[in-house]
C-alpha positions as CSV (number, residue, x, y, z in Angstrom):
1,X,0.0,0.0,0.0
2,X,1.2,3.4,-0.8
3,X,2.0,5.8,1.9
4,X,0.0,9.2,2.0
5,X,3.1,11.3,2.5
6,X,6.6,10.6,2.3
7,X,8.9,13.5,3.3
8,X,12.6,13.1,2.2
9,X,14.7,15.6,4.2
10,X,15.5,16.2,8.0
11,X,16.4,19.5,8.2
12,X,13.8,22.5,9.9
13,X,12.0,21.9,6.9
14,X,11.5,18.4,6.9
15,X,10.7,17.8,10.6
16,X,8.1,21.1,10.8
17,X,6.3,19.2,8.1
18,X,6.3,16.1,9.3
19,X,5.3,17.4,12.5
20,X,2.5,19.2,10.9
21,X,1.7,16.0,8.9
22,X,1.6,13.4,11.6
23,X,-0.9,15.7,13.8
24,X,-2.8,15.7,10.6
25,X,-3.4,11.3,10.7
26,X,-1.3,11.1,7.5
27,X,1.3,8.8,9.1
28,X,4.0,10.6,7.3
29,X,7.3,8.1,7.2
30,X,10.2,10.4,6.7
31,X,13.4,9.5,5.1
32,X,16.3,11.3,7.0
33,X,19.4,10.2,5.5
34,X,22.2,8.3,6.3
35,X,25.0,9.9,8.9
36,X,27.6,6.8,7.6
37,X,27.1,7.2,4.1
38,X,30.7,8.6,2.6
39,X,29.6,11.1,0.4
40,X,26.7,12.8,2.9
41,X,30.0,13.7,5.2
42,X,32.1,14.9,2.0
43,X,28.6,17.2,0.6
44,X,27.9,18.4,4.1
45,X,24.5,16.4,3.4
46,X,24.5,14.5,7.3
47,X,21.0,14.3,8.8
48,X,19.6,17.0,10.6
49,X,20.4,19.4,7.7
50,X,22.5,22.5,7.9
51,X,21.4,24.0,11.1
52,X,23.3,20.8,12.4
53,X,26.7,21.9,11.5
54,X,26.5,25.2,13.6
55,X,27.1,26.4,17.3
56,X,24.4,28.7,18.7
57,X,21.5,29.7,17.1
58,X,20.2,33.1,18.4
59,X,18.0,33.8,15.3
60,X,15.1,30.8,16.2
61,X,12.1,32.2,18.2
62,X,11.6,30.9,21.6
63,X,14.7,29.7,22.9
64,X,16.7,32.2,24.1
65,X,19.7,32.1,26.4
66,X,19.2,29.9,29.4
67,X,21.6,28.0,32.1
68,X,23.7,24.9,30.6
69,X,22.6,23.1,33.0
70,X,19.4,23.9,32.4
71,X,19.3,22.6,28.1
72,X,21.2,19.6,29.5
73,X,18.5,18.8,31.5
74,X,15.6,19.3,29.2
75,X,17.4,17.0,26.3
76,X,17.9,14.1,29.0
77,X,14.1,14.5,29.7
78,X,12.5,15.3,26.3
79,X,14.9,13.0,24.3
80,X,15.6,8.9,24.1
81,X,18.7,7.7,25.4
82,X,20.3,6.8,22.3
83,X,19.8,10.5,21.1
84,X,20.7,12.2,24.3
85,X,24.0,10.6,24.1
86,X,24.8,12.5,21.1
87,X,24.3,15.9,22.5
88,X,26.0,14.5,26.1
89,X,29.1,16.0,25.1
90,X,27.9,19.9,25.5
91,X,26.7,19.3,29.1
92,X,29.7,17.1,30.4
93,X,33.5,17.0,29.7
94,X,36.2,18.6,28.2
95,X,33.7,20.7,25.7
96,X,31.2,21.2,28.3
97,X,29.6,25.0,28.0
98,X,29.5,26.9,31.4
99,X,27.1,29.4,31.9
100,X,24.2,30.8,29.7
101,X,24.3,30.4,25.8
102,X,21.1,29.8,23.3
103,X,20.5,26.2,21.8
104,X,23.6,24.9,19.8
105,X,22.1,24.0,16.4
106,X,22.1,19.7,17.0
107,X,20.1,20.5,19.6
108,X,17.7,22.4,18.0
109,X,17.6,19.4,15.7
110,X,17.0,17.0,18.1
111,X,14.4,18.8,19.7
112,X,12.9,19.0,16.2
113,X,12.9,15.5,15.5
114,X,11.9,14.0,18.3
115,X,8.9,16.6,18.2
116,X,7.6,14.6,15.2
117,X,8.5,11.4,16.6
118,X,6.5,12.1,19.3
119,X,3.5,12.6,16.8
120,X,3.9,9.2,15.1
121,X,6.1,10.2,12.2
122,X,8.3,6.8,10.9
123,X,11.7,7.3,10.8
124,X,13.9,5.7,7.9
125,X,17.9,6.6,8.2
126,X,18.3,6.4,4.6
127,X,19.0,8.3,1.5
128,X,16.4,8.4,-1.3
129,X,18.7,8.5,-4.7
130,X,16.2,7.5,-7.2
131,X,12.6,8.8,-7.9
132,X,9.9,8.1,-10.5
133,X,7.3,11.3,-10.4
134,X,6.2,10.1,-13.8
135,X,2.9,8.3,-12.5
136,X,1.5,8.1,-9.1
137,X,1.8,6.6,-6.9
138,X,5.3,8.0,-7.3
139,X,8.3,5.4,-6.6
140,X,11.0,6.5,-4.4
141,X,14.2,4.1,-4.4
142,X,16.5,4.2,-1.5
143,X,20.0,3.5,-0.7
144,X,19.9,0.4,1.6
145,X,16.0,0.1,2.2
146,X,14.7,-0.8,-1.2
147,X,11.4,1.0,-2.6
148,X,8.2,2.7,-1.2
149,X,5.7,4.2,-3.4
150,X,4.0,7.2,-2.2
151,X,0.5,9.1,-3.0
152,X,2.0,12.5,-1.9
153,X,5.9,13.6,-1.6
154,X,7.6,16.6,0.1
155,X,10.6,17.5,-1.1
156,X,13.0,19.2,1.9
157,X,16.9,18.6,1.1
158,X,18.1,21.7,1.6
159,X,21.3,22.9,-0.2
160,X,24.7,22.9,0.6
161,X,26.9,26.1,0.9
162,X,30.0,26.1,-1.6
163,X,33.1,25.8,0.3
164,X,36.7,25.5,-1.5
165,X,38.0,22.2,-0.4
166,X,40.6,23.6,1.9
167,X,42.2,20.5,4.6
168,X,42.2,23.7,6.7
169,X,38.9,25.1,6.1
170,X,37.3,21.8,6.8
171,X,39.2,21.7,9.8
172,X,38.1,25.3,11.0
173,X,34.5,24.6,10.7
174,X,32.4,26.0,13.5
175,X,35.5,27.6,14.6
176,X,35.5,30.2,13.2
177,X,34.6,28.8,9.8
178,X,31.3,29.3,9.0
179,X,29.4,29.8,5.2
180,X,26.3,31.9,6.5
181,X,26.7,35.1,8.1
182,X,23.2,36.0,9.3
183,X,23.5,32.9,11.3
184,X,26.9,32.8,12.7
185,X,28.1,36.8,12.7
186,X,26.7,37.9,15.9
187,X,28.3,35.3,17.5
188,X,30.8,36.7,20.6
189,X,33.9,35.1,18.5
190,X,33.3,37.4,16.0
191,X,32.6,40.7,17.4
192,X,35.0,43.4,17.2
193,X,37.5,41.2,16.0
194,X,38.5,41.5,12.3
195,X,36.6,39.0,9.7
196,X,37.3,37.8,5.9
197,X,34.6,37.5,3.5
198,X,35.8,35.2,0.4
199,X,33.9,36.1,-2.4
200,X,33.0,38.9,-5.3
201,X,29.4,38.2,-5.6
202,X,25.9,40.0,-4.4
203,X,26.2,37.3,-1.8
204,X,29.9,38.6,-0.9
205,X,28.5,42.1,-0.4
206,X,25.4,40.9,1.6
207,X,27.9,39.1,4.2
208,X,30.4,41.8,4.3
209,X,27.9,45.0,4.7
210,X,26.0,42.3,7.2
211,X,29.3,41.5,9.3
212,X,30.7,45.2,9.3
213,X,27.9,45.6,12.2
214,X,30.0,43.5,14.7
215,X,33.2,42.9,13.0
216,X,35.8,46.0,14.0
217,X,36.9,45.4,9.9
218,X,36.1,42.8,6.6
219,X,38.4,42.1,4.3
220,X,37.0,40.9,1.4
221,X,39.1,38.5,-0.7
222,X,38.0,38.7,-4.7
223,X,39.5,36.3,-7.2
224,X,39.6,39.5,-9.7
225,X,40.2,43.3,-9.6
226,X,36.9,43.6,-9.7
227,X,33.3,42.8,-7.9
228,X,30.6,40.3,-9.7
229,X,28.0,42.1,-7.7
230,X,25.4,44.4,-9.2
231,X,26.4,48.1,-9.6
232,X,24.3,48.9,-6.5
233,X,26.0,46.0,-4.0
234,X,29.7,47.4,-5.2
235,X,28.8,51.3,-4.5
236,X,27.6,49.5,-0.6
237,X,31.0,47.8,-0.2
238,X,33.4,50.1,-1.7
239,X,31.6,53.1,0.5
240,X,31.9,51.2,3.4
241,X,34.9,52.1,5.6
242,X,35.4,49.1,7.0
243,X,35.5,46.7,4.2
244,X,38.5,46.6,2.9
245,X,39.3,45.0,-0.5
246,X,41.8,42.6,-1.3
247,X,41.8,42.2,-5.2
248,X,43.2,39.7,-6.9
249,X,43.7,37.2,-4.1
250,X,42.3,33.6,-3.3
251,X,41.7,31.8,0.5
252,X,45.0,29.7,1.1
253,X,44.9,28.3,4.3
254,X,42.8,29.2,7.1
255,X,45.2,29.6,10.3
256,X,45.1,28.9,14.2
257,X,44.8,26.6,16.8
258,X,41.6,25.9,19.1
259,X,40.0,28.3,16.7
260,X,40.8,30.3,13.9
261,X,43.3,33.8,14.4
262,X,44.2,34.0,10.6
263,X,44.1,33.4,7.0
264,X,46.9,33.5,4.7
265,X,45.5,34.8,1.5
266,X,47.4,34.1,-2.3
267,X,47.7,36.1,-5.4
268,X,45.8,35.0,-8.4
269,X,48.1,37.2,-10.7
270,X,51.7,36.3,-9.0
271,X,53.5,34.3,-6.2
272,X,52.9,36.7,-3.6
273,X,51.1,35.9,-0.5
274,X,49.7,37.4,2.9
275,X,48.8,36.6,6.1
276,X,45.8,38.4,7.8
277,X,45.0,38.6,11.2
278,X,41.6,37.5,11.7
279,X,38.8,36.1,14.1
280,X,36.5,34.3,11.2
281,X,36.5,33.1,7.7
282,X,33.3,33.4,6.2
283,X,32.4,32.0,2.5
284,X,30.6,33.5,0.7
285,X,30.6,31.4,-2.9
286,X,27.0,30.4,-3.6
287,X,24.8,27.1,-2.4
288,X,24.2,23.8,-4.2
289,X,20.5,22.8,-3.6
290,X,20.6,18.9,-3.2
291,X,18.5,18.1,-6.4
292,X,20.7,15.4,-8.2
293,X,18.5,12.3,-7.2
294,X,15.2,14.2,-8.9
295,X,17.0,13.6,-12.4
296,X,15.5,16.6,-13.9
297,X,12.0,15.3,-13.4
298,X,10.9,18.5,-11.5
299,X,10.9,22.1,-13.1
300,X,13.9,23.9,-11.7
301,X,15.7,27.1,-11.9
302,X,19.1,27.9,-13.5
303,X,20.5,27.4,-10.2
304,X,18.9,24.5,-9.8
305,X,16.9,25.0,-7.2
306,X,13.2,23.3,-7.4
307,X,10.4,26.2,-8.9
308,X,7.3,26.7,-6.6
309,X,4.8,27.0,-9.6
310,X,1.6,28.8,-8.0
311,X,2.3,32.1,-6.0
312,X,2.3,31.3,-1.9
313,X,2.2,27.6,-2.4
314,X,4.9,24.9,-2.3
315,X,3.2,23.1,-5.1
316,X,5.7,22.1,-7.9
317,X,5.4,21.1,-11.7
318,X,4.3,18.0,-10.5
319,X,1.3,17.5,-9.3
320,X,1.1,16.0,-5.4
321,X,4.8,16.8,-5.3
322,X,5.8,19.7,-2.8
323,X,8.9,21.3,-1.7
324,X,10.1,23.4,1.5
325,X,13.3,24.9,2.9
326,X,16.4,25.6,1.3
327,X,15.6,23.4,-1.8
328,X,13.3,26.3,-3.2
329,X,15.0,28.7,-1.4
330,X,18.1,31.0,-3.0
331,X,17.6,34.3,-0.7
332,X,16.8,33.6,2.5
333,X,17.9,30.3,3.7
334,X,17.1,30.4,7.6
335,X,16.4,28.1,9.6
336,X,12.8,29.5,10.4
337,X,11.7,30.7,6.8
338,X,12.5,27.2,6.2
339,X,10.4,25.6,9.2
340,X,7.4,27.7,7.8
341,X,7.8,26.6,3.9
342,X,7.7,23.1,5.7
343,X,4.9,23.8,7.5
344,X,3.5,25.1,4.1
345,X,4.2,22.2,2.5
346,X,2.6,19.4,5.1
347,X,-1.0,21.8,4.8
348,X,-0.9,21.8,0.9
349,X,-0.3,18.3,0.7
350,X,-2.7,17.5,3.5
351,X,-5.4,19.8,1.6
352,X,-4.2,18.3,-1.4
353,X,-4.7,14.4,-0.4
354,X,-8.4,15.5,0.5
355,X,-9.6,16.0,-3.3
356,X,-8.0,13.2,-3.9
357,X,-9.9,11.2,-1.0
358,X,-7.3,10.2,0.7
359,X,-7.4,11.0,4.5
């Protein structure tokens, strides 16, 4: 028997609509993917989505900075052992936090999932590489779990921020690493210290003007001796006294120890090269939206991100096929314009699976 709803994704997306979907009877069975599968580590593609790679997440409504002691004690009573033990870490030992801080992003995740556990929403660690949206019930092949067909799918894989492959970049990550600065610049590493911004797009400029609010100054490392960005985003940056520019360079090696306290930065036209004294490394070179599996058989845009086709819905060129997060989303990409697309998603396909007669 086809299953009403099968949501493939376990980012703020994915859970908020499975959460929305279970309270709904639809007995959504959610396909998270797989934390052991080689190339989800290598693509940044683990379960829990994005938000799971960060530190604290100030930007999510409702949790705001409370005792360590006091998170560690609502994850051991809101969460299963087996999940607990992977947030144990931040409440015990050498990397325990002391003090007040907001949720660190796997435990928002947590939290998250076990929300729609907690409804009735089946849980499949598995990848889904293969689809067949061609008829319905649609087919959705998995990695290690075979096949399920479904009569409704939400689509919420999210997309991957661009990084350059640096050994020393990966290392850095989450300290004082990071590919989003709306989420991450606030942050007390950050402030007043001096930041980089790698990048010559509108994107660059967003970060830099963005950062130059708590960084004391932003270098901004462009590949060319000249900005990508539209004519209005290079009049913000070059206007902006503390951006500085650094043409003609390229990322290097991200420097430090604990965390990061430099870059050394490369000419693209010479040999010459230059350290920087810095706090943070932010990248700012564009997002991959995790689309490969769909083979092409959804309308998407030259990005490659996955079209909404009616205005305010997350209906896409397939009918009883939705989308929601960062898998439609090129501009904002938070965690909570994410969690509401996802809500989005789980009421259209609920309405949706209704004229069909399906409850």
């Amino acid at each position: 028997m086809a299953e009403k709803v099968v949501i493939i994704g376990s980012g703020p997306a994915g859970w908020t609509a499975a959460t929305y979907a279970a309270r709904a009877n639809l007995q959504p069975l959610v396909f998270e993917g797989s934390a052991t599968w080689d190339q989800n580590r290598i693509n940044g593609t683990t379960p829990l989505g994005q938000l799971n790679l960060t530190t604290e997440v100030e930007n999510f409504p409702a949790w705001p900075f409370v005792d360590n002691e006091a998170l560690h004690q609502f994850a051991k009573s809101s969460l299963p052992e087996d999940r607990f033990n992977n947030l144990a870490p931040f409440y015990t030992g050498k990397r325990a936090h002391h003090g007040k801080r907001a949720a660190f992003g796997p435990e928002l995740m947590e939290f998250m999932r076990q929300q729609a556990a907690n409804f009735g929403t089946r849980i499949i660690t598995d990848d889904i590489v293969k689809v067949d949206l061609k008829k319905r019930p649609f087919t959705l092949t998995s990695r290690d779990n075979g096949s399920v067909q479904a009569q409704s799918v939400i689509i919420a894989t999210g997309a991957r921020a661009n990084y350059l492959g640096l050994p020393s970049e990966d290392k850095f990550k989450n300290k004082g690493v990071s590919a989003c600065a709306v989420c991450d610049g606030a942050l007390p590493m950050f402030r007043n210290k001096p930041l980089i911004v790698v990048g010559g797009g509108d994107s660059a400029v967003e970060e830099a003007s963005y950062l130059t609010k708590f960084a004391s100054q932003v270098y901004m490392v462009v590949r060319r001796n000249e900005l990508r960005a539209s004519k209005i985003m290079q009049r913000r940056a070059l206007g902006n006294p503390k951006i500085t520019m650094k043409w003609n360079r390229a990322l290097d090696e991200v420097l430090g120890g604990e965390v990061v306290t430099g870059a050394r930065i490369k000419s693209t036209a010479d040999s010459a090269t230059e350290t920087l004294e810095v706090s943070g490394v932010f990248l700012a070179i564009g997002h991959t939206p995790n689309t490969d599996f769909l083979e092409g058989q959804l309308a998407l845009d030259p990005k490659g991100y996955i079209l909404w086709t009616t205005p305010q819905r997350t209906y896409t060129s397939i009918e009883g096929v939705f989308s929601a997060g960062d898998v439609s989303d090129s501009y904002y990409r938070q965690a909570v314009t994410a969690a509401g697309t996802g809500c989005q998603a789980a009421l259209d396909a609920e309405r949706w699976l209704a004229e069909k007669g399906v409850h």
